[in-house]
MIDRENGU-274489 format. One line per field, with one value per residue (C-alpha): chain; residue in three letters; x, y, z; residue number from 1. Coordinates in Angstrom, 1 decimal, decimal comma. Example, Ala and Ser with C-alpha at 12.3 -4.5 7.8 and 13.67 -1.06 7.14 Angstrom:
<sites>
mol: A / A
type: Ala / Ser
x: 12,3 / 13,7
y: -4,5 / -1,1
z: 7,8 / 7,1
seq: 1 / 2
</sites>
This chain:
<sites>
mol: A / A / A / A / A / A / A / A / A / A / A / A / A / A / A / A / A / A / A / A / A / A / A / A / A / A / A / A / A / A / A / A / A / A / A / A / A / A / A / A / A / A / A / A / A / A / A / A / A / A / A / A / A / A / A / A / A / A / A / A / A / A / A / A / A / A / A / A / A / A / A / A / A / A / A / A / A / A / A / A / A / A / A / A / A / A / A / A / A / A / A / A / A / A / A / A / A / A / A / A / A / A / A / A / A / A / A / A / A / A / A / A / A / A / A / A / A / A / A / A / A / A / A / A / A / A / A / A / A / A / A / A / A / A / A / A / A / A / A / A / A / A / A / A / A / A / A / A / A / A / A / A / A / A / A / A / A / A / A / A / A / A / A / A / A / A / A / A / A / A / A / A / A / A / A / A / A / A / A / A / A / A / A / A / A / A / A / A / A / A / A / A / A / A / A / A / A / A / A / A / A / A / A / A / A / A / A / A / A / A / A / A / A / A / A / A / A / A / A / A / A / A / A / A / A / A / A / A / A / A / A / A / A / A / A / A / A / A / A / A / A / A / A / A / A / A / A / A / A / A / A / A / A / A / A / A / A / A / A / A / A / A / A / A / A / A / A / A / A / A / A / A / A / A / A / A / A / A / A / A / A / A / A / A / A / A / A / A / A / A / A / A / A / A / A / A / A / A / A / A / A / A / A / A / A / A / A / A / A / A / A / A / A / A / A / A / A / A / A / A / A / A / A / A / A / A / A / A / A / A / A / A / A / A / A / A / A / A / A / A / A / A / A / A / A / A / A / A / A / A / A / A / A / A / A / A / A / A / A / A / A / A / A / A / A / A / A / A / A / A / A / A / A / A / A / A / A / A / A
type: Unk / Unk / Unk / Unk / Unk / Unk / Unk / Unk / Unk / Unk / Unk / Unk / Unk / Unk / Unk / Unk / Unk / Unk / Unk / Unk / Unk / Unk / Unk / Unk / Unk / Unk / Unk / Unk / Unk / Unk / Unk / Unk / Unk / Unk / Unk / Unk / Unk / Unk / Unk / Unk / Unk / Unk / Unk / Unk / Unk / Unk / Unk / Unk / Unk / Unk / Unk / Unk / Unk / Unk / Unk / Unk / Unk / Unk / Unk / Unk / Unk / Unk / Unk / Unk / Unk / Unk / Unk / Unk / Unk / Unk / Unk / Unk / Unk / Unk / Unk / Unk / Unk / Unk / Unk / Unk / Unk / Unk / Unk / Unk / Unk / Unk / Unk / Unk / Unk / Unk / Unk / Unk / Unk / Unk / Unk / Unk / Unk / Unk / Unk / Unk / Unk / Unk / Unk / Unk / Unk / Unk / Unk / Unk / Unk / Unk / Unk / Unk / Unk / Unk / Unk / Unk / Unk / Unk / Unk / Unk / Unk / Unk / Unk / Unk / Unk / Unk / Unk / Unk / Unk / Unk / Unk / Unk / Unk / Unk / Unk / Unk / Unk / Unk / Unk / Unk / Unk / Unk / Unk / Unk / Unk / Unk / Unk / Unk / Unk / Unk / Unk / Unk / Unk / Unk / Unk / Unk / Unk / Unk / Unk / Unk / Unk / Unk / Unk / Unk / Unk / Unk / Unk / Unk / Unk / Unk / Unk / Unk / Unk / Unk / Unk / Unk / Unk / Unk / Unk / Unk / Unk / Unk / Unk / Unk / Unk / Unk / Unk / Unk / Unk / Unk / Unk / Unk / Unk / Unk / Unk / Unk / Unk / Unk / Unk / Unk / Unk / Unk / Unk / Unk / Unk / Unk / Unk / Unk / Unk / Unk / Unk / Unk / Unk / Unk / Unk / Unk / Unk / Unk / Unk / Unk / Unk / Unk / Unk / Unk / Unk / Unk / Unk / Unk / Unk / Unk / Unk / Unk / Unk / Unk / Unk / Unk / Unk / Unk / Unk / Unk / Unk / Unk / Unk / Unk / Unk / Unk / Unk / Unk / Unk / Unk / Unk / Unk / Unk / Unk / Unk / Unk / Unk / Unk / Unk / Unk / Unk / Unk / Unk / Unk / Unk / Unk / Unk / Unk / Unk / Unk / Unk / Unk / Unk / Unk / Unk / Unk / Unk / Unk / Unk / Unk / Unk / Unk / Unk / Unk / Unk / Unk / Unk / Unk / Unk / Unk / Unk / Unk / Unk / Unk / Unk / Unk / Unk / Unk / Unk / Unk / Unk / Unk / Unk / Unk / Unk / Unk / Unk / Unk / Unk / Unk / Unk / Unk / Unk / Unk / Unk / Unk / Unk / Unk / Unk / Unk / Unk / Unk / Unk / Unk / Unk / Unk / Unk / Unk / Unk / Unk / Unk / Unk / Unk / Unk / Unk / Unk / Unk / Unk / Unk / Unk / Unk / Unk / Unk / Unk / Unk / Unk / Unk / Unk / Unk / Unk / Unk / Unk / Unk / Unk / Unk / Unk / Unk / Unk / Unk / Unk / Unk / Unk / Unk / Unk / Unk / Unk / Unk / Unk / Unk / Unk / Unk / Unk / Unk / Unk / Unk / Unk / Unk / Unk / Unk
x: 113,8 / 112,3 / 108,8 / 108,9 / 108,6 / 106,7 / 104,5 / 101,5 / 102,0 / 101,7 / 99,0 / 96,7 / 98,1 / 96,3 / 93,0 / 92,9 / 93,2 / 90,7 / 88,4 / 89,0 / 87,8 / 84,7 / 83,9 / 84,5 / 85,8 / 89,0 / 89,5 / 89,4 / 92,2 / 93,8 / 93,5 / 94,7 / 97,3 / 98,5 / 97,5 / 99,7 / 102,4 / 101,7 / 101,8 / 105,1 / 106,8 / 105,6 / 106,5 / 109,9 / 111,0 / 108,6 / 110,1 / 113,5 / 112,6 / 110,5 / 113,2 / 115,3 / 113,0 / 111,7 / 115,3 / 115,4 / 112,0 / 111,9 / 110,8 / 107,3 / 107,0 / 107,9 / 105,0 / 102,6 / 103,7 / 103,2 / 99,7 / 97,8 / 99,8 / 98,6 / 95,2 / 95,8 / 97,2 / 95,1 / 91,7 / 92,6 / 94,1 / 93,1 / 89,7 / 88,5 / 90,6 / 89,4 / 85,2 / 86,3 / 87,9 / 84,6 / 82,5 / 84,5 / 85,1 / 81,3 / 79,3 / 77,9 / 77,4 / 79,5 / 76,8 / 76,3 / 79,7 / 79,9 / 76,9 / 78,3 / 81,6 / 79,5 / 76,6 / 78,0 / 81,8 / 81,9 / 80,5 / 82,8 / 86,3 / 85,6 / 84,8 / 88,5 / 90,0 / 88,5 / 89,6 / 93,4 / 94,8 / 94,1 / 95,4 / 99,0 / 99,1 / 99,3 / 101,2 / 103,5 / 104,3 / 104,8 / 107,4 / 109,0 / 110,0 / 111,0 / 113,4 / 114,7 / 115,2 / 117,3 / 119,2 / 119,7 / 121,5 / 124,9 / 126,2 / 129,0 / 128,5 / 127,3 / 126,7 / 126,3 / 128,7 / 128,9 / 125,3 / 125,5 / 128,4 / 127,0 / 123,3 / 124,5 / 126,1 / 123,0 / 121,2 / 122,5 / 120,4 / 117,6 / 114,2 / 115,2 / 113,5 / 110,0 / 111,0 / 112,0 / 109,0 / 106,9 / 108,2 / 107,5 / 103,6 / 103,0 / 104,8 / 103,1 / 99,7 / 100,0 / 101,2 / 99,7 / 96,7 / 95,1 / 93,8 / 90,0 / 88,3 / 85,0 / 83,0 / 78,9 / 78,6 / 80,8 / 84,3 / 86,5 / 90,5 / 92,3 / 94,7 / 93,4 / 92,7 / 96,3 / 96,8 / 95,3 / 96,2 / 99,8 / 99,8 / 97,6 / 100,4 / 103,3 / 101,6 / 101,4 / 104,5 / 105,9 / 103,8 / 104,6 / 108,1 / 108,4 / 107,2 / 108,6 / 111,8 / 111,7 / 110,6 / 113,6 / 116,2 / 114,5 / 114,9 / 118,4 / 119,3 / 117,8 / 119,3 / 122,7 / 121,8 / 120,3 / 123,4 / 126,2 / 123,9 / 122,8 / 124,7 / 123,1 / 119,6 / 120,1 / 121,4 / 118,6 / 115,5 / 114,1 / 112,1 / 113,7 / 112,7 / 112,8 / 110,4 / 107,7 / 109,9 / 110,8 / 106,7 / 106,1 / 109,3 / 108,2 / 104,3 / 105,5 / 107,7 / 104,8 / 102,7 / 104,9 / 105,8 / 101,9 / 101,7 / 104,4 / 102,3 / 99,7 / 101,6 / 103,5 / 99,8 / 98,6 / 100,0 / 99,1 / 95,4 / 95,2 / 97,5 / 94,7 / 92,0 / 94,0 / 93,4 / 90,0 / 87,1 / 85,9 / 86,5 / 86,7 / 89,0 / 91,2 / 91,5 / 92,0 / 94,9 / 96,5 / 96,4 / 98,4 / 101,1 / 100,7 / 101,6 / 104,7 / 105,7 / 105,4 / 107,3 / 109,7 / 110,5 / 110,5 / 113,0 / 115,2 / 115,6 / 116,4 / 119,0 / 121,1 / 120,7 / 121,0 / 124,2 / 125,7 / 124,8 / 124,6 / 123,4 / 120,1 / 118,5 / 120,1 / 118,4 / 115,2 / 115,4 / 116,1 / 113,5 / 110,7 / 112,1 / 111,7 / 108,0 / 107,0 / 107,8 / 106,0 / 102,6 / 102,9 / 103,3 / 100,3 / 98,1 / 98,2 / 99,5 / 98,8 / 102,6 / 102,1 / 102,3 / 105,1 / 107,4 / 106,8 / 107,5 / 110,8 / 112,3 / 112,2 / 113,7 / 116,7 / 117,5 / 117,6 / 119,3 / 122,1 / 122,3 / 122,8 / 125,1 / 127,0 / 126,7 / 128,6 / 131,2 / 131,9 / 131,9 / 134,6 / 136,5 / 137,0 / 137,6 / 140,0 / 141,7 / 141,4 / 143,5 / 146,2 / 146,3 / 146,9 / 149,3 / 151,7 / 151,5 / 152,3 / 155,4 / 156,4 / 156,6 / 158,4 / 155,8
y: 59,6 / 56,2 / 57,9 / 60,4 / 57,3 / 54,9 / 57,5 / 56,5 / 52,5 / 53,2 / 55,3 / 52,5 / 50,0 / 51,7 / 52,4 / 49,3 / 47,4 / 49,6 / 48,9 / 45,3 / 45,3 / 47,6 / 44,9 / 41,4 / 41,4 / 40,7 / 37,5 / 39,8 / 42,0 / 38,7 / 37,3 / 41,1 / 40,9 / 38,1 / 38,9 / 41,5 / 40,0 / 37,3 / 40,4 / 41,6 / 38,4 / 37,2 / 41,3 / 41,7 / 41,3 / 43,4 / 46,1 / 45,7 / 45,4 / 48,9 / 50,5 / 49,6 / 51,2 / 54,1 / 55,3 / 56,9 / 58,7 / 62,4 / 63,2 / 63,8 / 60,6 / 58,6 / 60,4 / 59,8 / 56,2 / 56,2 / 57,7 / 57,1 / 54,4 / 53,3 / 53,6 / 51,2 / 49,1 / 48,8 / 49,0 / 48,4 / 44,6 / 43,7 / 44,5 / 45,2 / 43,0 / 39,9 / 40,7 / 41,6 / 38,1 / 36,4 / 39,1 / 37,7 / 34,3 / 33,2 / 35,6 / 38,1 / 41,9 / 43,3 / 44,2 / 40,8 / 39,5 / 42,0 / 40,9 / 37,1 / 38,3 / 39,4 / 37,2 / 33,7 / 33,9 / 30,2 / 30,1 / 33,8 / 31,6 / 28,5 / 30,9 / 32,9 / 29,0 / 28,4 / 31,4 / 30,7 / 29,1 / 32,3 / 34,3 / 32,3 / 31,7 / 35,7 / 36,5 / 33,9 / 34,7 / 38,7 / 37,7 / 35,3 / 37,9 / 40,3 / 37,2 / 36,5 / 39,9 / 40,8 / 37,1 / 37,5 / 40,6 / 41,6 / 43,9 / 44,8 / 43,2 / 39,6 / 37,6 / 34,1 / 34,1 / 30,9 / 31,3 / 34,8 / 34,3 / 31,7 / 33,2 / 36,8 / 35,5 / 33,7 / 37,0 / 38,0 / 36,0 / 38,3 / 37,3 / 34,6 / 35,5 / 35,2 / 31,8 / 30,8 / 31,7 / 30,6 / 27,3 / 27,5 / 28,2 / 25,1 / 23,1 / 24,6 / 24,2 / 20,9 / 19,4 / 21,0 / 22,0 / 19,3 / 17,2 / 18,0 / 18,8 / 18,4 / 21,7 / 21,9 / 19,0 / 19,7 / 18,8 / 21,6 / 21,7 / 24,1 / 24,3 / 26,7 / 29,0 / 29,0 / 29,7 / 32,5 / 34,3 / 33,4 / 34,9 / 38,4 / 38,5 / 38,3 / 40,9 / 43,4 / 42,7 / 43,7 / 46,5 / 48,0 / 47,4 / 48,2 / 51,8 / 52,2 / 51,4 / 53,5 / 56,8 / 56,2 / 55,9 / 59,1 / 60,7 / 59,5 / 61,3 / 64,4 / 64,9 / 64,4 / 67,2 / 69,7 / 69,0 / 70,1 / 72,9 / 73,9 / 77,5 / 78,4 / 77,5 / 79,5 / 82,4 / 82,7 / 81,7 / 79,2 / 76,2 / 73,2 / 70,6 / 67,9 / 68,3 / 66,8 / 64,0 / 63,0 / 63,2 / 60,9 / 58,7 / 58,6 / 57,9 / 54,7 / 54,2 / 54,0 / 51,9 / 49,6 / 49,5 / 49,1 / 46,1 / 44,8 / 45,1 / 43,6 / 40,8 / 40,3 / 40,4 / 37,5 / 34,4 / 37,1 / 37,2 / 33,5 / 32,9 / 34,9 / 32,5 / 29,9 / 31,9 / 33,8 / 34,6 / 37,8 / 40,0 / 43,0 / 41,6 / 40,4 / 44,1 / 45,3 / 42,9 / 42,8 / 46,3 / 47,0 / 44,8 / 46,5 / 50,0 / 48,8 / 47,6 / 50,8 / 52,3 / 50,1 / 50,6 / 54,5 / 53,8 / 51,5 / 54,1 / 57,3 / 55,4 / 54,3 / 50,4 / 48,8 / 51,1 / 49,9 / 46,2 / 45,6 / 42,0 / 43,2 / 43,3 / 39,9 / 38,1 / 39,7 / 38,8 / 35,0 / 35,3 / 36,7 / 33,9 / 31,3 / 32,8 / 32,5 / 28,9 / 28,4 / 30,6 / 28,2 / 24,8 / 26,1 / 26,0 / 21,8 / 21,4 / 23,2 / 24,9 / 26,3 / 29,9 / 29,7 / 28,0 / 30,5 / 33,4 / 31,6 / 31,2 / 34,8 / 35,9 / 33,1 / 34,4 / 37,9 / 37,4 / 35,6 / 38,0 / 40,2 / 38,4 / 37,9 / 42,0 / 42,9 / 40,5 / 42,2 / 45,4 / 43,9 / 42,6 / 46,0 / 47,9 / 45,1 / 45,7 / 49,3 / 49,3 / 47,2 / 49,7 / 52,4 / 50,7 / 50,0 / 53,5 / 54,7 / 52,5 / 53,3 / 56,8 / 56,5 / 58,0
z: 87,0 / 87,9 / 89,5 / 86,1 / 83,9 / 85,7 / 87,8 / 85,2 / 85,7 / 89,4 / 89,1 / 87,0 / 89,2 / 92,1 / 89,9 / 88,3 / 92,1 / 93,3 / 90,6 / 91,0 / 94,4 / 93,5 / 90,6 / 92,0 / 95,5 / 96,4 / 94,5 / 91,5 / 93,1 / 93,5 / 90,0 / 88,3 / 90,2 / 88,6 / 85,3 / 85,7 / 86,9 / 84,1 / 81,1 / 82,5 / 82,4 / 78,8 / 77,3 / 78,8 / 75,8 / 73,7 / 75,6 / 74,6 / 71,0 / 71,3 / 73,2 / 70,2 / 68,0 / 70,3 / 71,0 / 66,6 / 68,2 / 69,5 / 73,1 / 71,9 / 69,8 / 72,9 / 74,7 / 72,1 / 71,9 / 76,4 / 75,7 / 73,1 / 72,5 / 75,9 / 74,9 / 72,1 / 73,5 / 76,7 / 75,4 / 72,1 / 72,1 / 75,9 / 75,8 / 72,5 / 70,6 / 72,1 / 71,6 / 67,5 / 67,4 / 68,5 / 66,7 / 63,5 / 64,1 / 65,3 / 62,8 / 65,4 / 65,2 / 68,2 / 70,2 / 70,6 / 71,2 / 74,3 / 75,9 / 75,5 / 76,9 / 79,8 / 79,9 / 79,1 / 79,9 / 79,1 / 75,7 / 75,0 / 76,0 / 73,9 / 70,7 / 71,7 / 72,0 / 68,8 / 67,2 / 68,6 / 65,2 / 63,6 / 66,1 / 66,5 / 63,1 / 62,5 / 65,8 / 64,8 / 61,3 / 62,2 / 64,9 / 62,8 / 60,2 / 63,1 / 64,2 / 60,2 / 59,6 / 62,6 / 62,0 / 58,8 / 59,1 / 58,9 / 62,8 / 63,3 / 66,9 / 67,5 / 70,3 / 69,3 / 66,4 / 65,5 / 64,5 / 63,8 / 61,5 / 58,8 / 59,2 / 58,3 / 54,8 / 54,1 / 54,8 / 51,8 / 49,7 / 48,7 / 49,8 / 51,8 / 55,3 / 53,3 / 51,9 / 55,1 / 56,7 / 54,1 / 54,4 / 58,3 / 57,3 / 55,1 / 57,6 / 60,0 / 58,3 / 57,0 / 60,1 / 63,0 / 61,3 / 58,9 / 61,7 / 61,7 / 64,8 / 65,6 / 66,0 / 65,9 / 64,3 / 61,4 / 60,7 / 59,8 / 58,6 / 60,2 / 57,7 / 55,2 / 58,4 / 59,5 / 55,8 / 55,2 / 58,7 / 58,4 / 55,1 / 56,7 / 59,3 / 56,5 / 54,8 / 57,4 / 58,7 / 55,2 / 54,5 / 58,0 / 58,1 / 54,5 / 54,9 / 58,5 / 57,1 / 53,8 / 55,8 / 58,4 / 55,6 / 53,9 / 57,4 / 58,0 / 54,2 / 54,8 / 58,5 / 56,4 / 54,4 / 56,6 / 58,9 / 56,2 / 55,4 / 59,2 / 59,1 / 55,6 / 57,1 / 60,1 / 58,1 / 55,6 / 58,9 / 56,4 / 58,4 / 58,4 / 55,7 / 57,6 / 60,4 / 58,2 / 57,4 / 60,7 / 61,7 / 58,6 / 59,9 / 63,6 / 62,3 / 60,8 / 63,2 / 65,9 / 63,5 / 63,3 / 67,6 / 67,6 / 65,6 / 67,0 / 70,6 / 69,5 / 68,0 / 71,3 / 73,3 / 71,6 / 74,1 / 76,8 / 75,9 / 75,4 / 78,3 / 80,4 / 79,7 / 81,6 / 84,9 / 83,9 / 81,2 / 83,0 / 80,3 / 82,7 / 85,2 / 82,2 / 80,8 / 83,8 / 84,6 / 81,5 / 80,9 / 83,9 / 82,9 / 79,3 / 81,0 / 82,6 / 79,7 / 78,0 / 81,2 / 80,6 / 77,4 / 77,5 / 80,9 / 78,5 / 76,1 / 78,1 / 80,2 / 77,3 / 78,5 / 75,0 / 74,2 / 77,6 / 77,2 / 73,4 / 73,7 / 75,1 / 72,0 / 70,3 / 73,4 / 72,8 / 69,1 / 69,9 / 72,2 / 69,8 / 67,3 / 70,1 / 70,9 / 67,2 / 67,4 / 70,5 / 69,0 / 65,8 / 67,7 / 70,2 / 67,4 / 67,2 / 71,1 / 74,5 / 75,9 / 79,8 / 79,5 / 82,0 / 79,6 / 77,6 / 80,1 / 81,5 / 77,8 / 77,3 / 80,2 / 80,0 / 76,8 / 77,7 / 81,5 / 79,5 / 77,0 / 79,3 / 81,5 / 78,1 / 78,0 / 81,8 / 81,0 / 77,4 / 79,4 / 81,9 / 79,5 / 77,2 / 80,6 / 82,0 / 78,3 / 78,4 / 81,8 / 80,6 / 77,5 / 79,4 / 81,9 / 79,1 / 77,7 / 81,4 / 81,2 / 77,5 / 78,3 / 81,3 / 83,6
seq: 1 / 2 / 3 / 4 / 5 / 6 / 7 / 8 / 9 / 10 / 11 / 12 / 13 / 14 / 15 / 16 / 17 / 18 / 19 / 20 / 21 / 22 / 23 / 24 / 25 / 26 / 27 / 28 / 29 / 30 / 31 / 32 / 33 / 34 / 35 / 36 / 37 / 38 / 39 / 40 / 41 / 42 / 43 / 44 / 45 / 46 / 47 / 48 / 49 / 50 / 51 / 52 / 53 / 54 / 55 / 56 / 57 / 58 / 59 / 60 / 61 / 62 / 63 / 64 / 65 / 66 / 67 / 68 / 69 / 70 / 71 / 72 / 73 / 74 / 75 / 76 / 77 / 78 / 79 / 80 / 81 / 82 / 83 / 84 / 85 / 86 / 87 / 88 / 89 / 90 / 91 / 92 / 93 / 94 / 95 / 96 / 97 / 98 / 99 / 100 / 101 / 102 / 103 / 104 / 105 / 106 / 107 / 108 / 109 / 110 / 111 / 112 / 113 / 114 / 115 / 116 / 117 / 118 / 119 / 120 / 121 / 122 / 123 / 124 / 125 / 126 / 127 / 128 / 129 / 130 / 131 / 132 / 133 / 134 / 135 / 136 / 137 / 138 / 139 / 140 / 141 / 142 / 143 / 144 / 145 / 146 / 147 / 148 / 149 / 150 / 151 / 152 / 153 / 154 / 155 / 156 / 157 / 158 / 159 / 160 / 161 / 162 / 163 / 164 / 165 / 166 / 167 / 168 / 169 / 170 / 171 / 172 / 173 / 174 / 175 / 176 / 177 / 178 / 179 / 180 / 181 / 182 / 183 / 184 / 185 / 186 / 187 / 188 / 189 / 190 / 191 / 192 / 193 / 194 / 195 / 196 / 197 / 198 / 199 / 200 / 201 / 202 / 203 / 204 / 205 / 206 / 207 / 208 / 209 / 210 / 211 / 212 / 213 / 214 / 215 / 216 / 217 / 218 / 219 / 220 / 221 / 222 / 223 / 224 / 225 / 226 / 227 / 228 / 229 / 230 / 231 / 232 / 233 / 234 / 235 / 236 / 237 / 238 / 239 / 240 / 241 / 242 / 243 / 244 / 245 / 246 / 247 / 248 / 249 / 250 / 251 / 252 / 253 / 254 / 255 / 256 / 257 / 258 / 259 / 260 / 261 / 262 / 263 / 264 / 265 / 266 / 267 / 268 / 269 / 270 / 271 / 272 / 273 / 274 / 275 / 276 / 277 / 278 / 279 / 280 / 281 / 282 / 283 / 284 / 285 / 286 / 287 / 288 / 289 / 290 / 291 / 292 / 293 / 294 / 295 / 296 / 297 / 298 / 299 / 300 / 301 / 302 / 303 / 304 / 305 / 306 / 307 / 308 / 309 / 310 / 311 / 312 / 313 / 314 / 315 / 316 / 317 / 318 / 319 / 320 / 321 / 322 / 323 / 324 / 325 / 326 / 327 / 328 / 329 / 330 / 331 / 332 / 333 / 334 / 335 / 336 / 337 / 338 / 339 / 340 / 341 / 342 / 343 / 344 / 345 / 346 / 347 / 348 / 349 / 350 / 351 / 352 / 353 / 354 / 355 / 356 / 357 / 358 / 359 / 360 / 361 / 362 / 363 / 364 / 365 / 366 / 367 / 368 / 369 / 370 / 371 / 372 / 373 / 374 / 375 / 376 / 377 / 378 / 379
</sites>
């Protein structure tokens, strides 16, 4: 089971190592090493979200979502995703930001530094609604209730996740952001910037969600209704209806995992500069980490770990809330990527900490119930 699902992330380990060697020697097989070791830390939690989203998936779903999910994710926001933001942000046709990605690695990081308010602004704003929403919702199962409790009744107030993190741009923009910085001889405010990316990440996450969302309930309603009518269908060989719906569902559904990746790969990206501006020897770490990630996540799912320890996924949410704060303050202040790393996995090694003791506790109580009927029945 563990080679089935991770024999791929083993397998670009090796090449990607190998490659390393061939490129730069083995101080580049030293440095994506710890790239990837750096990806796998800072996603931990991105794989417990997608496992929580991947689990409504069919089989092949989840292997489109390991492959050419893979692809997207790999070459998509660790190598190509860095060269569009430079293409964009200094005015060049992408020709020409790839041969300054290779040719002058210098000048390539400071125009991805200069492009970070952008970048955390929109990061920041998708995983802040991914934190509201989940907060803001009423579960039958909480972990921190006392902040669970009141936040869930507030939930009920319609619209009030977009207020909220509305509110959390203009402060954002208006505090971090209106100091104007020197660049070419110009001063430019960073706040309309922040602005108008915040608002891009809002947007898409509500356009996503939204229609990830509507297609899942459609696909939850008609799976009610082919099930009480299974035997007819079966009877009369007529193909079932939903098998278009749950392709339309799943569709969305992997959209949505995908921006949700890329969203997550943001402090990883920027984090990399910190160590290296090789853009080949960044892809090349990074994406190994990315295809654990996605092994992880796909491992999550077929082992049932969020039904056995259902606080899993409450420490990953507090965790995405905690990195949207930390992608909105970076955009004024420098935070080590480390801090950012540890606070993920505290919150999700308590949670599940908070998770084994649940379990004891309902199989401690589960004994006792049965010890008493024992005795009541005079066994």
């Amino acid at each position: 089971m563990l080679l089935k699902t991770f024999g791929w992330s083993f397998a670009v380990t090796a090449l990607g190592l190998v490659a390393a060697v061939f490129y730069g020697g083995w101080e580049a097989f030293g440095v994506v090493a710890i790239l990837a070791v750096l990806e796998i830390s800072l996603s931990f939690d991105n794989a417990v979200v997608n496992a929580g989203v991947l689990k409504k998936m069919n089989a092949f779903w989840q292997k489109i979502f390991l492959t050419v999910g893979v692809l997207i994710a790999v070459f998509g926001m660790r190598l190509v995703f860095p060269v569009v933001i430079v293409a964009i942000t200094a005015k060049l046709n992408p020709y020409d930001a790839v041969h300054l990605a290779l040719a002058d690695k210098d000048r390539y990081q400071q125009l991805v530094t200069d492009a970070h308010p952008a970048i955390a602004a929109f990061g920041g704003m998708f995983l802040l609604m991914i934190f509201l929403d989940f907060i803001f919702e009423d579960r039958d199962i909480q972990w921190l209730r006392w902040i669970e409790r009141p936040l869930a009744k507030l939930g009920k107030v319609d619209m009030l996740a977009v207020c909220i993190a509305l509110i959390a741009l203009l402060v954002t923009a208006f505090t971090f952001a209106t100091q104007a910085h020197q660049h070419g001889g110009a001063h430019v405010d960073k706040a309309q910037t922040v602005l108008i990316a915040g608002i891009a990440g809002l947007i898409t996450y509500m356009i996503v969600g939204g229609l990830s969302g509507y297609f899942e309930d459609r696909l939850e309603e008609e799976e009610e209704r082919e099930h009480e009518a299974e035997e007819e269908a079966a009877r009369s060989g007529k193909p079932k209806s939903a098998v278009l719906l749950a392709g339309q569902a799943a569709f969305f559904m992997f959209l949505y995992l995908e921006v949700l990746d890329a969203s997550f790969s943001f402090d990883g990206v920027i984090g990399a500069f910190a160590i290296t501006n090789d853009i080949v020897v960044m892809a090349l770490g990074l994406g190994i980490g990315a295809m654990y990630v996605r092994s992880l996540t796909v491992y999550l799912v077929r082992q049932g770990t969020l039904d056995d320890y259902v606080y899993l996924e409450h420490g990953a949410h507090y965790a995405i809330g905690a990195l949207a704060v930390i992608l909105l303050v970076t955009i004024q202040y420098e935070i080590n990527e480390v801090i950012t790393g540890l606070v993920g996995v505290v919150l999700i090694a308590w949670s599940f900490w908070s998770s084994v003791r649940r379990n004891r506790a309902l199989a401690a109580e589960g004994e006792g119930t049965g010890e008493k009927a024992e005795v009541s029945s005079g066994v």
